[in-house]
MIDOSE-1310 file (N, C-alpha, C; in nm, 2 decimals, decimal comma, always signed):
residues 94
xxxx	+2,79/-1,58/-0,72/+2,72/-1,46/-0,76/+2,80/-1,40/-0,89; +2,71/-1,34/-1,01/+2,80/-1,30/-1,11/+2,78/-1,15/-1,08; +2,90/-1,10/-1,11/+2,94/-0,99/-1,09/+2,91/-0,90/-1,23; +2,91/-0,76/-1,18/+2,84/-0,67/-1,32/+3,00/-0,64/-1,36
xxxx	+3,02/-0,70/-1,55/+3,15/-0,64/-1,56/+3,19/-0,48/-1,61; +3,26/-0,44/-1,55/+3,25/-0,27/-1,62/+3,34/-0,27/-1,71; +3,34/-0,20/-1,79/+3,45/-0,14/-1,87/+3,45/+0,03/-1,89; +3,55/+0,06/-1,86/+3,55/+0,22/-1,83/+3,60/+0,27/-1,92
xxxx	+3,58/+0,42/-1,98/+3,60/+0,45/-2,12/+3,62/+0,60/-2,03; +3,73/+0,69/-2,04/+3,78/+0,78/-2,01/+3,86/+0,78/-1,85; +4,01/+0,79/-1,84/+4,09/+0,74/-1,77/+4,15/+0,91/-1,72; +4,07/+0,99/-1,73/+4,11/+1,11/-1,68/+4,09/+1,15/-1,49
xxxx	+4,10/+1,23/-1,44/+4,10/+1,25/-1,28/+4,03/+1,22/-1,23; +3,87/+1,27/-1,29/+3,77/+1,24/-1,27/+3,73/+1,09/-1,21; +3,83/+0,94/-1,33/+3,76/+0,86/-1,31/+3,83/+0,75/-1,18; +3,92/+0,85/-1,10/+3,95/+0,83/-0,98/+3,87/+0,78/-0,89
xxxx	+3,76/+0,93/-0,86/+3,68/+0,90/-0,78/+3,57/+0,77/-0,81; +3,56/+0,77/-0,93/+3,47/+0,67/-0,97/+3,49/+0,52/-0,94; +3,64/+0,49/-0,97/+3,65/+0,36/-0,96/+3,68/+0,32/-0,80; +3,69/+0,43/-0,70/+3,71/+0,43/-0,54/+3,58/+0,41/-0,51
xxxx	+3,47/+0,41/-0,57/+3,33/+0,40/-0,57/+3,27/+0,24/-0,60; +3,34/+0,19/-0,75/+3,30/+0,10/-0,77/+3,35/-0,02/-0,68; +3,48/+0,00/-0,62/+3,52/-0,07/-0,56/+3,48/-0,10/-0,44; +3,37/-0,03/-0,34/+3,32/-0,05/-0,29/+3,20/-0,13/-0,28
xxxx	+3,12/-0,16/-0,38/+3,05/-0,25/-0,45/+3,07/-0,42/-0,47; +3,07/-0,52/-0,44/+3,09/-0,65/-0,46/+3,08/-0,67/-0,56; +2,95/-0,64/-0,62/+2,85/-0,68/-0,74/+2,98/-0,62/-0,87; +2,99/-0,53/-0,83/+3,13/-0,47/-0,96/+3,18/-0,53/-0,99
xxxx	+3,26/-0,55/-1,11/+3,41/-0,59/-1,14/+3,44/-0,51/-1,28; +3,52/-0,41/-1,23/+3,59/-0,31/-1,34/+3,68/-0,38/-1,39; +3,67/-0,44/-1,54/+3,76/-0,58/-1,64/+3,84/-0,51/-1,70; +3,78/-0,38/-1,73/+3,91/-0,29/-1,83/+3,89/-0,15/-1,83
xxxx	+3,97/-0,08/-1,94/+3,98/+0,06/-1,94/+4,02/+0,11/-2,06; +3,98/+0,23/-2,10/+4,08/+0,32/-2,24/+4,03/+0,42/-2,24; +4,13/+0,49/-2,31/+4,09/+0,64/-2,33/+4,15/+0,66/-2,48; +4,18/+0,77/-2,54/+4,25/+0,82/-2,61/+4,41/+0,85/-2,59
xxxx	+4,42/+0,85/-2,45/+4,55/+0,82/-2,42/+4,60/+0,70/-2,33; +4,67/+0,59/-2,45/+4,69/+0,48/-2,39/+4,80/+0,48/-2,25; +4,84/+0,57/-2,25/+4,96/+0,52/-2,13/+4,96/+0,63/-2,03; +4,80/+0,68/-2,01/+4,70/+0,72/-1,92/+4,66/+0,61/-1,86
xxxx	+4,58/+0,52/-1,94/+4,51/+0,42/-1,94/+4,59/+0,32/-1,90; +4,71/+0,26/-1,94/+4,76/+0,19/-1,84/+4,84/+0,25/-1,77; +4,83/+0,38/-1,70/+4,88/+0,36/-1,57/+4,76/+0,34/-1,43; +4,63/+0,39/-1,50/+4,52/+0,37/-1,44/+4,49/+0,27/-1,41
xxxx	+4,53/+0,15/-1,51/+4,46/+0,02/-1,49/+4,60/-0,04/-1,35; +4,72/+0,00/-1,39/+4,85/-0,05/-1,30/+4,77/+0,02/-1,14; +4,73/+0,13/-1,12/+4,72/+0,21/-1,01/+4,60/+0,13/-0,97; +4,49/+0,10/-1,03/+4,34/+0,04/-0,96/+4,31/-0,13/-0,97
xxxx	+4,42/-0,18/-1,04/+4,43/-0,32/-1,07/+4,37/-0,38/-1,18; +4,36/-0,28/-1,26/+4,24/-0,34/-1,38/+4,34/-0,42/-1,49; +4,25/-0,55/-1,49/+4,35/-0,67/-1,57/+4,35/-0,57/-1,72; +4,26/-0,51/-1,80/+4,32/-0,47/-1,93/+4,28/-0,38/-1,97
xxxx	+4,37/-0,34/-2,08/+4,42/-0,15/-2,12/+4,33/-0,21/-2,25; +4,24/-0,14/-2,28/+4,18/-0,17/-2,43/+4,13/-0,03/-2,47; +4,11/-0,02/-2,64/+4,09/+0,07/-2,67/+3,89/+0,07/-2,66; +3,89/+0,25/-2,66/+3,75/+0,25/-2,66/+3,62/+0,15/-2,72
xxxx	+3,68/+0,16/-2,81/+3,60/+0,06/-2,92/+3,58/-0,06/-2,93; +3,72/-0,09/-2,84/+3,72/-0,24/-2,85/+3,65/-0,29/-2,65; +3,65/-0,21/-2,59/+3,54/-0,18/-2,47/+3,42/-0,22/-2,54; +3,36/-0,13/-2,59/+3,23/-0,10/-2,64/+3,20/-0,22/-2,69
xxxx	+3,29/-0,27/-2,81/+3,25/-0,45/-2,90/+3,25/-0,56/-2,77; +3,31/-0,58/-2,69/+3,36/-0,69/-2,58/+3,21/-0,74/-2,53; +3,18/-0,85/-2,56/+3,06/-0,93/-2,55/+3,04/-0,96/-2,37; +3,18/-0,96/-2,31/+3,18/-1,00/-2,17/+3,15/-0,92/-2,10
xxxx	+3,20/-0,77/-2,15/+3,11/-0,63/-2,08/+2,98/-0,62/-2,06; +2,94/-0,65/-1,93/+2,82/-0,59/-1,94/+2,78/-0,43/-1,89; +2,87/-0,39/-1,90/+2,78/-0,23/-1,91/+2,95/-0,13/-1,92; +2,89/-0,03/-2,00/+3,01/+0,10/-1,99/+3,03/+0,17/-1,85
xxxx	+3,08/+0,26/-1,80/+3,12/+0,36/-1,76/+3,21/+0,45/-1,87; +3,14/+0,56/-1,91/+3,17/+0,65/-2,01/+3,21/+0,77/-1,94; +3,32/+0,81/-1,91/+3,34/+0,92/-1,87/+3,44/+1,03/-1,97; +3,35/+1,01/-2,07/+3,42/+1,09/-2,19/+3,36/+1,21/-2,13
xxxx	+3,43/+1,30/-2,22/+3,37/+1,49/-2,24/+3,25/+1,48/-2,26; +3,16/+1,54/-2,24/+3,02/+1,57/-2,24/+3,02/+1,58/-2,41; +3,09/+1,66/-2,49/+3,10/+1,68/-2,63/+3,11/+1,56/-2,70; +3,16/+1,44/-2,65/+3,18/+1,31/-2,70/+3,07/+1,22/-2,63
xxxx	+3,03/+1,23/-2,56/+2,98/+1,12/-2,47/+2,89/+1,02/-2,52; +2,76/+1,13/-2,64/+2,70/+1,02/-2,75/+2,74/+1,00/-2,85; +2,86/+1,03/-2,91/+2,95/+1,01/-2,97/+3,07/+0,93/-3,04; +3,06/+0,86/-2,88/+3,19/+0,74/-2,88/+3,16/+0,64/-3,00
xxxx	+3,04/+0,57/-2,97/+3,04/+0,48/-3,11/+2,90/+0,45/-3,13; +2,87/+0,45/-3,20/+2,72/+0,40/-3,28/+2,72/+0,25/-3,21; +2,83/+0,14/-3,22/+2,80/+0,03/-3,12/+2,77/+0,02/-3,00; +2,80/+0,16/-2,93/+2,74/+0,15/-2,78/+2,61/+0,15/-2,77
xxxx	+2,54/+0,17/-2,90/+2,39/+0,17/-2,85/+2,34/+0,06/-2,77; +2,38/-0,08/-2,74/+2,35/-0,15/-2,66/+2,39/-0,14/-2,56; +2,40/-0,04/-2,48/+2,47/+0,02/-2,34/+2,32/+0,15/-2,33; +2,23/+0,15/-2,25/+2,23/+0,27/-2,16/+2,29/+0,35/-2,14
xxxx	+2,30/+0,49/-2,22/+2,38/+0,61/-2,21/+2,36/+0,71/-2,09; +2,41/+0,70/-2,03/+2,37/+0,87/-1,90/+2,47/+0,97/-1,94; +2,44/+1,10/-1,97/+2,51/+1,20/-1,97/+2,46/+1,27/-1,90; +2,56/+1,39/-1,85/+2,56/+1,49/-1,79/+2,59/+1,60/-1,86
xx	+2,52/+1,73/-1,88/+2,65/+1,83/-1,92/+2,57/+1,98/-1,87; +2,64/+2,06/-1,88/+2,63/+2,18/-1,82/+2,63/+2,26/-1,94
């Protein structure tokens, strides 16, 4: 079975719950992570097992990714990069 690969793009509290979610899932496989703060980002990845610390951008370009988790600020969220447009965006904001 091929697994859906994630790559996560904001490594703040929030995306605790998230990845305790994904992990529940088979079909998942969270490959990487980044934020703006790298050594957020890898302690995230050291705490949830995720093989690599990458920057946003380079998430977003990664051919093997098949889909984001964007858990940027609502203020950023369509924002991150004009390359995401091949990602389905969901935001939320209040």
């Amino acid at each position: 079975m091929h697994k859906f690969r994630v790559g996560l793009i904001g490594t703040g509290v929030i995306s605790d719950i998230y990845l305790k979610t994904c992990q529940k899932f088979d079909i998942l496989d969270v490959v990487a992570c980044g934020s703006l703060d790298v050594a957020e980002s890898r302690g995230k990845a050291e705490k949830c097992n995720i093989p690599r610390v990458c920057s946003p951008e380079e998430i977003i370009a990664d051919p093997e990714i098949d889909g984001v988790l964007n858990l940027t600020i609502p203020t950023r969220i369509f924002t991150t990069s004009p390359a995401a447009d091949r990602f389905l965006t969901w935001g939320i904001s209040t």
